[in-house]
BAMI-422147 format. One record per residue: residue number from 1; x negated, y, z of N, C-alpha, C, O, CB in turn. Coordinates in nm, 3 decimals. Each point is the difference from the previous one (the first is absolute). Glycine has a CB too. Layout:
<sites>
SITE   nr      n.x      n.y      n.z     ca.x     ca.y     ca.z      c.x      c.y      c.z      o.x      o.y      o.z     cb.x     cb.y     cb.z
SITE  NUM        X        Y        Z        X        Y        Z        X        Y        Z        X        Y        Z        X        Y        Z
...
</sites>
This chain:
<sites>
SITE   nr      n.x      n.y      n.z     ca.x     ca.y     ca.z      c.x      c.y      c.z      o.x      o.y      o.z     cb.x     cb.y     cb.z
SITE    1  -20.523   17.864  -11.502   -0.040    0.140    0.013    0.011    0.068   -0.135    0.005   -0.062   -0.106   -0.159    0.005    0.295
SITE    2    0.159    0.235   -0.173    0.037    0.075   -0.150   -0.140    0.025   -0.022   -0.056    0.047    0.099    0.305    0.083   -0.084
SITE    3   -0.323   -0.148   -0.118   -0.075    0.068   -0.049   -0.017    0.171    0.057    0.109    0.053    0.027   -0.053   -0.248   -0.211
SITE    4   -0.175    0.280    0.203    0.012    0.148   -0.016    0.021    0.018   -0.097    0.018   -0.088   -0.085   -0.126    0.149    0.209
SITE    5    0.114    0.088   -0.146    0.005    0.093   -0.109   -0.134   -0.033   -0.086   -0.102   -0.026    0.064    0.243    0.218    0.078
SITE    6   -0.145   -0.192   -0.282   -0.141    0.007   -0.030    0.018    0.127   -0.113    0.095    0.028   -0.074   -0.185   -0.316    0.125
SITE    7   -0.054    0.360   -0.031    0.027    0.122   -0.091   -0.164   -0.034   -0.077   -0.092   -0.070    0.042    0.287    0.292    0.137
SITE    8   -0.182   -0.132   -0.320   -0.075   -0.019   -0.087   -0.003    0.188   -0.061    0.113    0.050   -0.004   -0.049   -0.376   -0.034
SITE    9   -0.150    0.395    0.007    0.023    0.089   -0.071    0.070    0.003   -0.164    0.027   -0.094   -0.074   -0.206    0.132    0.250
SITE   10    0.190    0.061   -0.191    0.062   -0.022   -0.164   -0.071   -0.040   -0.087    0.020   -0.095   -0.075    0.098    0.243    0.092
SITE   11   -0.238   -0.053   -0.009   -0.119   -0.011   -0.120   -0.079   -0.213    0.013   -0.101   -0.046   -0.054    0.005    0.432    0.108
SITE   12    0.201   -0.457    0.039   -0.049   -0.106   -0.004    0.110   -0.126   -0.023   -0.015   -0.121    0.011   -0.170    0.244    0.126
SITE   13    0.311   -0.036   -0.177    0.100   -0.112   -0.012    0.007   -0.071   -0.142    0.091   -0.079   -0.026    0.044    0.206    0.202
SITE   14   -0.234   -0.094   -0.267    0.022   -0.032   -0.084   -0.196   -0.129   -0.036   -0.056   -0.032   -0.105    0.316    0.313    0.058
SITE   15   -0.286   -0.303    0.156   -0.106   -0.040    0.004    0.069   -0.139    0.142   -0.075   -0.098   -0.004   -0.121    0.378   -0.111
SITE   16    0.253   -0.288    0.168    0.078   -0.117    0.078    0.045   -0.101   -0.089    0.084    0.008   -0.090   -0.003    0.143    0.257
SITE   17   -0.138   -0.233   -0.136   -0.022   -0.176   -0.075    0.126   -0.068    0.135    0.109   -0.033   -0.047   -0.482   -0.001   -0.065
SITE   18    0.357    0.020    0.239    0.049   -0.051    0.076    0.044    0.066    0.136   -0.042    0.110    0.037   -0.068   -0.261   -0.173
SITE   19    0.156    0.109    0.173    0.040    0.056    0.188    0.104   -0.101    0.040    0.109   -0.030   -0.050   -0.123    0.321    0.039
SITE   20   -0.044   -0.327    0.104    0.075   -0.184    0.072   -0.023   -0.019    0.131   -0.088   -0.086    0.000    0.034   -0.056   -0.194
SITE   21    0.074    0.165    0.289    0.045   -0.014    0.117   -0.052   -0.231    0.032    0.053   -0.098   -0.052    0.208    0.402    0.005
SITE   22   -0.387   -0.292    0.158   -0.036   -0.086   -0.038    0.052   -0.104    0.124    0.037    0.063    0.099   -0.223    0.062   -0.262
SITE   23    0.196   -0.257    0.175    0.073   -0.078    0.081   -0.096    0.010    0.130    0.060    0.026    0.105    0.065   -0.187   -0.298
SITE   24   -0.277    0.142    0.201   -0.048   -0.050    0.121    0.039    0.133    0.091    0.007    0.118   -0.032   -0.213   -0.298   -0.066
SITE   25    0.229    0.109    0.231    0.050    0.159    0.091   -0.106   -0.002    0.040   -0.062   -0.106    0.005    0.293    0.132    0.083
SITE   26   -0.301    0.131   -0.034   -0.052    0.039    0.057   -0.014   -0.024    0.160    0.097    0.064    0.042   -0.062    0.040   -0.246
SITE   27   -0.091   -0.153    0.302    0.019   -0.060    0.193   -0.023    0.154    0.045   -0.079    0.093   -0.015   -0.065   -0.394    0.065
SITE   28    0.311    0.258    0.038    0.042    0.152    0.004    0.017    0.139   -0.031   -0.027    0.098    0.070   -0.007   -0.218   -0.001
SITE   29    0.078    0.115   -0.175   -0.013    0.092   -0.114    0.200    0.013   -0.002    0.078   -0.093    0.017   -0.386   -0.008   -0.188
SITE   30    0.339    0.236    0.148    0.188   -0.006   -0.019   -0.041   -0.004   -0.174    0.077    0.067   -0.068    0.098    0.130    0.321
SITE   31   -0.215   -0.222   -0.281    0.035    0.051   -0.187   -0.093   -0.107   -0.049   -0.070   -0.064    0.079    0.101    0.369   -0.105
SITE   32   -0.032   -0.323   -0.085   -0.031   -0.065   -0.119   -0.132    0.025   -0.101    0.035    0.092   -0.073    0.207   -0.093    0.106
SITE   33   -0.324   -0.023   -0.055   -0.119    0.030   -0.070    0.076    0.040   -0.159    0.096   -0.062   -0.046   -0.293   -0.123    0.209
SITE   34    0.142    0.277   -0.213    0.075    0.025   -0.147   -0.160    0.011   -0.060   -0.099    0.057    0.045    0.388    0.102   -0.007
SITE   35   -0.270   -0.229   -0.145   -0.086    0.004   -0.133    0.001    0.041   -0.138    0.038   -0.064   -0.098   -0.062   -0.066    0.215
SITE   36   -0.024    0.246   -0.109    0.041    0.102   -0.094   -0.175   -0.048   -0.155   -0.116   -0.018    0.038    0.289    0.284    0.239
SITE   37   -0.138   -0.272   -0.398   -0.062   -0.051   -0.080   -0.012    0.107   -0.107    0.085   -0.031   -0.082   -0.020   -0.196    0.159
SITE   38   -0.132    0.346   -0.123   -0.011    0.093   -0.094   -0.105   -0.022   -0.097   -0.104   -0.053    0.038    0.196    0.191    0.116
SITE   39   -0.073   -0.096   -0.299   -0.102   -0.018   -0.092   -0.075    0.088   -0.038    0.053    0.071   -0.086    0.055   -0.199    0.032
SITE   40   -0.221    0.160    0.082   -0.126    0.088    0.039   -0.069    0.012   -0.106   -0.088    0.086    0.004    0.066   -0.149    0.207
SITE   41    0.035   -0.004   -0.319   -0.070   -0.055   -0.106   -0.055    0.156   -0.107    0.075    0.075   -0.063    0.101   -0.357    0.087
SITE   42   -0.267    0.286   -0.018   -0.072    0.164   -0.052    0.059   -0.041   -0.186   -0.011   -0.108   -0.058   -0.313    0.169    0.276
SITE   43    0.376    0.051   -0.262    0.026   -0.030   -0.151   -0.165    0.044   -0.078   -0.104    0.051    0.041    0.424    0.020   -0.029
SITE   44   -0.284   -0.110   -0.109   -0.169    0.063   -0.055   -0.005    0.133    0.013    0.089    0.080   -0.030   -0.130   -0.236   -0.151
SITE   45   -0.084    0.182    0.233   -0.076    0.130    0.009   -0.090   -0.008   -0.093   -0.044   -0.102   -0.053    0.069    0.142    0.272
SITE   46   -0.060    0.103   -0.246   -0.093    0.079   -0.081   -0.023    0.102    0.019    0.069    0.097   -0.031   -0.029   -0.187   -0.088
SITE   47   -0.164    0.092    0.186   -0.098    0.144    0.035    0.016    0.077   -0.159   -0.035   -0.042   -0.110   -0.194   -0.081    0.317
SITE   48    0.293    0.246   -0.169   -0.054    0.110   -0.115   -0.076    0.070    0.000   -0.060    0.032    0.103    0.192   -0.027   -0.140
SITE   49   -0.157    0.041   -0.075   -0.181    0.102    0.022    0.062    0.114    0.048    0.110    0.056    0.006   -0.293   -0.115   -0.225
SITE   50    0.015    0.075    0.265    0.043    0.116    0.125   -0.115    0.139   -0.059   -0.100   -0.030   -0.065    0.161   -0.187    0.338
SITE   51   -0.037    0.323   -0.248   -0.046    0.136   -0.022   -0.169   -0.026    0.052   -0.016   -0.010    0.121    0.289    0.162   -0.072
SITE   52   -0.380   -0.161   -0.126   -0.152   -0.036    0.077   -0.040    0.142    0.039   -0.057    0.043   -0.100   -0.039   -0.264   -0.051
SITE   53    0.096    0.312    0.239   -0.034    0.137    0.032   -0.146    0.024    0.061   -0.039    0.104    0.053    0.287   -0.079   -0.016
SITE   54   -0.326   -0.154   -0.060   -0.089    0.006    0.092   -0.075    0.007   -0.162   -0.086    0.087   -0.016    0.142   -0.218    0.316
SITE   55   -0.023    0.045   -0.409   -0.104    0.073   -0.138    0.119    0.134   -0.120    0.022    0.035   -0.116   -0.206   -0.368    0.092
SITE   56    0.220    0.356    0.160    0.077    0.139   -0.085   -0.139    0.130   -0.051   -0.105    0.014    0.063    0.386   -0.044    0.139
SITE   57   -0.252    0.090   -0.297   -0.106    0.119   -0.020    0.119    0.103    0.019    0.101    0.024   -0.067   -0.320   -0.118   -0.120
SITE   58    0.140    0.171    0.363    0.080    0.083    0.046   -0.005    0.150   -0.087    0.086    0.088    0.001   -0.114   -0.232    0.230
SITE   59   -0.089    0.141   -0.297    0.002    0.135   -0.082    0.154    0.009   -0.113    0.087    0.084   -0.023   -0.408   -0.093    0.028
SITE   60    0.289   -0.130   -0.051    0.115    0.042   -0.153    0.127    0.024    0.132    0.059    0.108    0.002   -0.135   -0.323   -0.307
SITE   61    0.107    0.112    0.403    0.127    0.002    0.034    0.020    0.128    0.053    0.109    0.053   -0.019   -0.093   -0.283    0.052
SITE   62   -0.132    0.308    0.049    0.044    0.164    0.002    0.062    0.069   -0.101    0.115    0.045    0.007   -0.282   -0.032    0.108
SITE   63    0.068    0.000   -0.241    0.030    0.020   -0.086    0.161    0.000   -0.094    0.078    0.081   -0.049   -0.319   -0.135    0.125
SITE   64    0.227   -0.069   -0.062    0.204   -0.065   -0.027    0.097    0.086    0.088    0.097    0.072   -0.028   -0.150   -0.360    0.016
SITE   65   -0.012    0.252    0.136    0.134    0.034    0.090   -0.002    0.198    0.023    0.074    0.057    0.079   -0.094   -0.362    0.093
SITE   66   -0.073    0.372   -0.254    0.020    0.097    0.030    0.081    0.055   -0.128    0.083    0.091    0.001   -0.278   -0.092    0.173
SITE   67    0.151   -0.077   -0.287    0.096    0.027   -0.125    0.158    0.001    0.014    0.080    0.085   -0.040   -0.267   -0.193   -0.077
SITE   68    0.210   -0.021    0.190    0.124   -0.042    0.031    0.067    0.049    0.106    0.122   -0.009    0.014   -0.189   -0.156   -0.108
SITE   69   -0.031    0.232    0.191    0.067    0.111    0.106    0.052    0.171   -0.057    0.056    0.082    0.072   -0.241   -0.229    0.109
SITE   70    0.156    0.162   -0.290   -0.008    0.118   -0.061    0.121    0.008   -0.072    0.029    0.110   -0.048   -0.266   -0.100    0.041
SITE   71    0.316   -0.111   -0.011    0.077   -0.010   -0.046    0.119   -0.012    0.030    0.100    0.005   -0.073   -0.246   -0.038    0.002
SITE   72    0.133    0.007    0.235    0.114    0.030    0.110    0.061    0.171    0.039    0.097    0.031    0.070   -0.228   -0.265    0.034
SITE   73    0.006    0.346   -0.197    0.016    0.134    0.037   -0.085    0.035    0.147   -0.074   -0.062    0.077    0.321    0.052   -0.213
SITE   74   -0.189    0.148    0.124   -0.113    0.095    0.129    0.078   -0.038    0.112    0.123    0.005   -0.004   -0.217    0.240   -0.114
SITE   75    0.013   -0.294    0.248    0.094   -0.022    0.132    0.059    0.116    0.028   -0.040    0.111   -0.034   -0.091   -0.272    0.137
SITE   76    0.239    0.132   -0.034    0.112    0.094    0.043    0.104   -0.063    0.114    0.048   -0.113    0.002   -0.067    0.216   -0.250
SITE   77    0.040    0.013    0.346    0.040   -0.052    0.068    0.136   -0.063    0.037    0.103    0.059   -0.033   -0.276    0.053    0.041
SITE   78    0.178   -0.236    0.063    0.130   -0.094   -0.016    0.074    0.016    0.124   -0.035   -0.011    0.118   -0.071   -0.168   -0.265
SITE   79    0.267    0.223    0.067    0.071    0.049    0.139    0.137   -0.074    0.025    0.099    0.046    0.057   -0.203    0.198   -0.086
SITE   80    0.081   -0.405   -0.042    0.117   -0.055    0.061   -0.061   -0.183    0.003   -0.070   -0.036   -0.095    0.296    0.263   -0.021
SITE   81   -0.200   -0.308    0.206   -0.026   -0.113   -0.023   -0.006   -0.059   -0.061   -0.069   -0.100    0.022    0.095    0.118    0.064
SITE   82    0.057   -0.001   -0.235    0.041   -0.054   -0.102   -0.125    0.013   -0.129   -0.036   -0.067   -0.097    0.300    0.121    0.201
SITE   83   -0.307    0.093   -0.029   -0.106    0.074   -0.114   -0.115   -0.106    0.052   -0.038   -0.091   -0.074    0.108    0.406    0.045
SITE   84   -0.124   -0.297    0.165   -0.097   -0.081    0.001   -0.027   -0.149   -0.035   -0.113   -0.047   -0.018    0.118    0.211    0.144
SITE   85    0.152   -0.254   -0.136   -0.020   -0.122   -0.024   -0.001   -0.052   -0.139   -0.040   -0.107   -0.046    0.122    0.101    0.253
SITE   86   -0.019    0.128   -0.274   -0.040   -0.002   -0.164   -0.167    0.004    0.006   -0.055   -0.080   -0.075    0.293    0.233   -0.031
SITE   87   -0.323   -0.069    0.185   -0.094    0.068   -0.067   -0.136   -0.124    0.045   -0.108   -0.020   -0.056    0.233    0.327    0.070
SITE   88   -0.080   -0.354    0.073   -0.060   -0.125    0.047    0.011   -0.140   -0.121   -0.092   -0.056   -0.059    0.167    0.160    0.330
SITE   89    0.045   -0.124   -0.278    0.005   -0.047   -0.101   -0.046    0.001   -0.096   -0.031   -0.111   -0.043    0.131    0.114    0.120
SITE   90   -0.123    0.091   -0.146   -0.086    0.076   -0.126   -0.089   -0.065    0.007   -0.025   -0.101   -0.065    0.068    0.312    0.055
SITE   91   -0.114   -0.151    0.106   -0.162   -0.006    0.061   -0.064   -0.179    0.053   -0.120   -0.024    0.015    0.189    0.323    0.105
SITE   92    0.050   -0.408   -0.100   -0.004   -0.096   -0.012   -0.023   -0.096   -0.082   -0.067   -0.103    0.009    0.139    0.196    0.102
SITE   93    0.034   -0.022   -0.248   -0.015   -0.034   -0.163   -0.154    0.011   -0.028   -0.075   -0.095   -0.024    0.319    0.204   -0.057
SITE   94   -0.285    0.056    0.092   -0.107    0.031   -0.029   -0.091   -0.100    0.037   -0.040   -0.062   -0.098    0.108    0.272    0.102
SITE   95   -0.114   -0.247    0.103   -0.061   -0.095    0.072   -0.032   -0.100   -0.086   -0.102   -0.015   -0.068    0.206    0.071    0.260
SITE   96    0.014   -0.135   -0.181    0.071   -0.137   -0.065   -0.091    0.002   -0.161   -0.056   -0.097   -0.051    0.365    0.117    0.190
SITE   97   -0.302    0.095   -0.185   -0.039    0.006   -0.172   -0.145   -0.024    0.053   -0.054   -0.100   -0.048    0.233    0.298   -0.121
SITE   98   -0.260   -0.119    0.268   -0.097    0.063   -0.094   -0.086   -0.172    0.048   -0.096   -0.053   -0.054    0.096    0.428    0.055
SITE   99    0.094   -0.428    0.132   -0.096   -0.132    0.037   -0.002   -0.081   -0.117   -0.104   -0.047   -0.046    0.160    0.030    0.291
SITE  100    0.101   -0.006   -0.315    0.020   -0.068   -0.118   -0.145    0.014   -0.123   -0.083   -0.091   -0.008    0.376    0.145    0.075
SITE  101   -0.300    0.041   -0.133   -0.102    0.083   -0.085   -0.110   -0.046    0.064   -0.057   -0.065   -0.087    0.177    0.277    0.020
SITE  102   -0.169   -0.218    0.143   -0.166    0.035    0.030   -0.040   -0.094    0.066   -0.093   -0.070   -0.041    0.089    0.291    0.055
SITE  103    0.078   -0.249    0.124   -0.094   -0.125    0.069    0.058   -0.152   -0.020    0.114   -0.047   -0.003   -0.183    0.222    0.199
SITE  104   -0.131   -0.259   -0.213    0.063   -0.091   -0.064    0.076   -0.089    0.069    0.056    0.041    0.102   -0.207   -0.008   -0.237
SITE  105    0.170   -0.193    0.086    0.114   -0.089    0.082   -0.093   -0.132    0.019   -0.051   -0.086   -0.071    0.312    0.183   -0.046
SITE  106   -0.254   -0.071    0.220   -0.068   -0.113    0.105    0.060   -0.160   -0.081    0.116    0.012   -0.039   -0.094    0.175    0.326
SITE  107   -0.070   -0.297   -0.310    0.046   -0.133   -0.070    0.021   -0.074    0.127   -0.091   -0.026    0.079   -0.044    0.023   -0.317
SITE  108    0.280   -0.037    0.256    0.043   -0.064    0.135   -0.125   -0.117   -0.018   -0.040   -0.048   -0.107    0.356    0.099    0.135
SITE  109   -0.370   -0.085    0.121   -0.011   -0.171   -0.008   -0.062   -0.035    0.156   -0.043    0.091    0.071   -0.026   -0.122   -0.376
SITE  110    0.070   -0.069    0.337   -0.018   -0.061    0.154   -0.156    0.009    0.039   -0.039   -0.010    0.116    0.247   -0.175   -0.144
SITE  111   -0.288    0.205   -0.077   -0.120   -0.032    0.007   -0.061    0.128    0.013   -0.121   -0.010    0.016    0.140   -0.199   -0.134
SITE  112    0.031    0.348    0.117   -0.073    0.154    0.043   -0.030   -0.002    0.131    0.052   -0.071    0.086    0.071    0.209   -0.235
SITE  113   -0.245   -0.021    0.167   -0.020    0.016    0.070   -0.017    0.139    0.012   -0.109    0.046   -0.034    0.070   -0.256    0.041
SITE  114    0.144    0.299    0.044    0.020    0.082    0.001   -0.082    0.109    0.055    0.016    0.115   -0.040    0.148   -0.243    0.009
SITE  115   -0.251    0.098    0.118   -0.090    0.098    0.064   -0.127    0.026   -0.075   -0.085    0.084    0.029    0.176   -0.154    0.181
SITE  116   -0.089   -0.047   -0.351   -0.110    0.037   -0.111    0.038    0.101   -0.074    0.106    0.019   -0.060   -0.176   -0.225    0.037
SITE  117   -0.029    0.274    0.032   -0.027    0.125   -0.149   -0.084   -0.052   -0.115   -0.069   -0.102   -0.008    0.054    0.308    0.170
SITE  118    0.046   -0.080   -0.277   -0.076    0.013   -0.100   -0.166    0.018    0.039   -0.090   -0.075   -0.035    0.316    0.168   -0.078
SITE  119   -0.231   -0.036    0.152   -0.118    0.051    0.127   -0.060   -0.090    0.044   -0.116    0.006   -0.040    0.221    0.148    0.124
SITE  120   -0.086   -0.246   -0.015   -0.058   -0.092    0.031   -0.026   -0.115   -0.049   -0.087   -0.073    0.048    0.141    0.177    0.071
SITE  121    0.047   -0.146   -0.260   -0.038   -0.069   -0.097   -0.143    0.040   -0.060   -0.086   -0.080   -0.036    0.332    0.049    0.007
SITE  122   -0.253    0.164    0.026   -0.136    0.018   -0.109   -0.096   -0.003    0.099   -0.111   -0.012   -0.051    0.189    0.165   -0.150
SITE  123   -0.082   -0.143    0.389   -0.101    0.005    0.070   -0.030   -0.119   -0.009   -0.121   -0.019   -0.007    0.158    0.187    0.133
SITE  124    0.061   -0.303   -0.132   -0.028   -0.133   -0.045   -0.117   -0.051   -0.093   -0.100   -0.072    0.005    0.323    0.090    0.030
SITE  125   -0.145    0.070   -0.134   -0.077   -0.033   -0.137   -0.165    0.063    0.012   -0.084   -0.059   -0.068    0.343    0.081   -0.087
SITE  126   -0.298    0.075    0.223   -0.124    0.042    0.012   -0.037   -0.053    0.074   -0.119   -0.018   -0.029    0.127    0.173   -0.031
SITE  127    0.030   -0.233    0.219   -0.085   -0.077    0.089   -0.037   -0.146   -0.093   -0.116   -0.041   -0.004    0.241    0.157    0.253
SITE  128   -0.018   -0.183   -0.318   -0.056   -0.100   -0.091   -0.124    0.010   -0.068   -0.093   -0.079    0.018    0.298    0.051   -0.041
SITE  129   -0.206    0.141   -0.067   -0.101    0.025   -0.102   -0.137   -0.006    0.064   -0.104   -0.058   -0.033    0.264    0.200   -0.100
SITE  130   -0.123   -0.050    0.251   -0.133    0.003    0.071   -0.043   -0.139    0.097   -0.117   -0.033    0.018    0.167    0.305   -0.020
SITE  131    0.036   -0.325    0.045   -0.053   -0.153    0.032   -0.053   -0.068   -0.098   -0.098   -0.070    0.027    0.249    0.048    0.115
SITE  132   -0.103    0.027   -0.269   -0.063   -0.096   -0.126   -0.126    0.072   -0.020   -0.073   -0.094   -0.030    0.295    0.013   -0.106
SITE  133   -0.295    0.186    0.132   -0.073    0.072    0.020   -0.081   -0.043    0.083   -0.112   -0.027   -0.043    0.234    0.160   -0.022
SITE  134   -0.095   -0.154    0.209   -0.121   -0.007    0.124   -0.027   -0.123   -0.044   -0.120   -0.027   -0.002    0.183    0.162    0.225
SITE  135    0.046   -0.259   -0.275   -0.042   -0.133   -0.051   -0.122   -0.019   -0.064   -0.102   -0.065    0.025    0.309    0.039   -0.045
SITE  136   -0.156    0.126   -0.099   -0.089   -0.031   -0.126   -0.150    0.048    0.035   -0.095   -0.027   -0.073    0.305    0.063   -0.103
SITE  137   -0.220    0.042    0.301   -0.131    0.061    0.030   -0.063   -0.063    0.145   -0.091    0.051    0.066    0.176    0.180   -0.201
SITE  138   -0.026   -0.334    0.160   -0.023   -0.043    0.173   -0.126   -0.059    0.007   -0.027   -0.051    0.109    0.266   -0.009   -0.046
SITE  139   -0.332    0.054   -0.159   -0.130   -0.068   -0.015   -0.088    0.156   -0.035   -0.077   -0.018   -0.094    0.166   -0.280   -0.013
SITE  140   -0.090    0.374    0.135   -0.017    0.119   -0.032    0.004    0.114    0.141    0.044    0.114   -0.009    0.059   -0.209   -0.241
SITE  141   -0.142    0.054    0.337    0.048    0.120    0.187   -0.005    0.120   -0.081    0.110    0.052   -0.014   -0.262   -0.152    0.283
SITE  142    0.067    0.153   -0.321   -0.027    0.177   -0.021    0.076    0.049   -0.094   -0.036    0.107   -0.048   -0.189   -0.105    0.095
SITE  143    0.355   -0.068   -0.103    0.027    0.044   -0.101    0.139    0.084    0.061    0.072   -0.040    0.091   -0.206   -0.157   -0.264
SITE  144    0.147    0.299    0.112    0.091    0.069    0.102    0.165   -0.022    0.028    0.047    0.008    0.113   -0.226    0.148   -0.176
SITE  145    0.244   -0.179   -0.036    0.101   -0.124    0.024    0.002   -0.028    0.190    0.084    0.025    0.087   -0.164   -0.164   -0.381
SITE  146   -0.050    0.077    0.295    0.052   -0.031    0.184   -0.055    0.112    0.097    0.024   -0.005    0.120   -0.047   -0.273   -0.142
</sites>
């Protein structure tokens, strides 16, 4: 028997280790089992830092981005496609800077937990204090601590 056709995309021909057409036949089967073998193998990765917007200080970045909008000129109106995709553009740059400048950069790593705030770090830090507190006074009921 001929082998089928076997197809592979492009973005994967260069990741094919093997393809061999294998002897045991298939019971009642017209064709041939084919065993196709690709190398999957992840090259090193590295998380890059990422934009932290959640301890951004939205005042300065107003601030920035209105400096840096002022500098694009007075709106006016855009009367060809070309005008608007420049002006978008612009206004993309603009963007691009003022995130650059102002908000800080998150430190890649596996161990965040992203749904923590600054905020709730320090609500942390005050429920502690005050547990070491009810401790230091737990021989004490009336003391106001509890």
């Amino acid at each position: 028997t001929c082998p089928d056709n076997v197809f592979v995309s492009e973005v994967y021909i260069d990741k094919l280790v093997q393809c061999k057409v294998l002897d045991n036949t298939v019971p009642k089967a017209d064709h041939s089992p084919i065993a196709m073998e690709l190398d999957v193998s992840v090259d090193h990765w590295e998380e890059k830092p990422k934009p932290d917007f959640r301890a951004t200080d939205w005042e300065r970045f107003g601030k920035q981005l209105r400096k840096e909008l002022k500098g694009l000129g007075e709106p006016r109106e855009l009367r060809t496609t070309g005008e608007l995709e420049r002006v978008v553009e612009r206004l993309e740059e603009v963007m691009m800077k003022v995130i650059k400048e102002v908000v800080p950069v998150r430190r890649p790593g596996g161990g965040q937990k992203i749904w923590w705030s600054k905020e709730l770090g320090e609500r942390r830090k005050e429920m502690r204090r005050m547990a070491e507190k009810a401790k230091q006074w737990r021989y004490t009921p009336a003391h106001p601590i509890h």
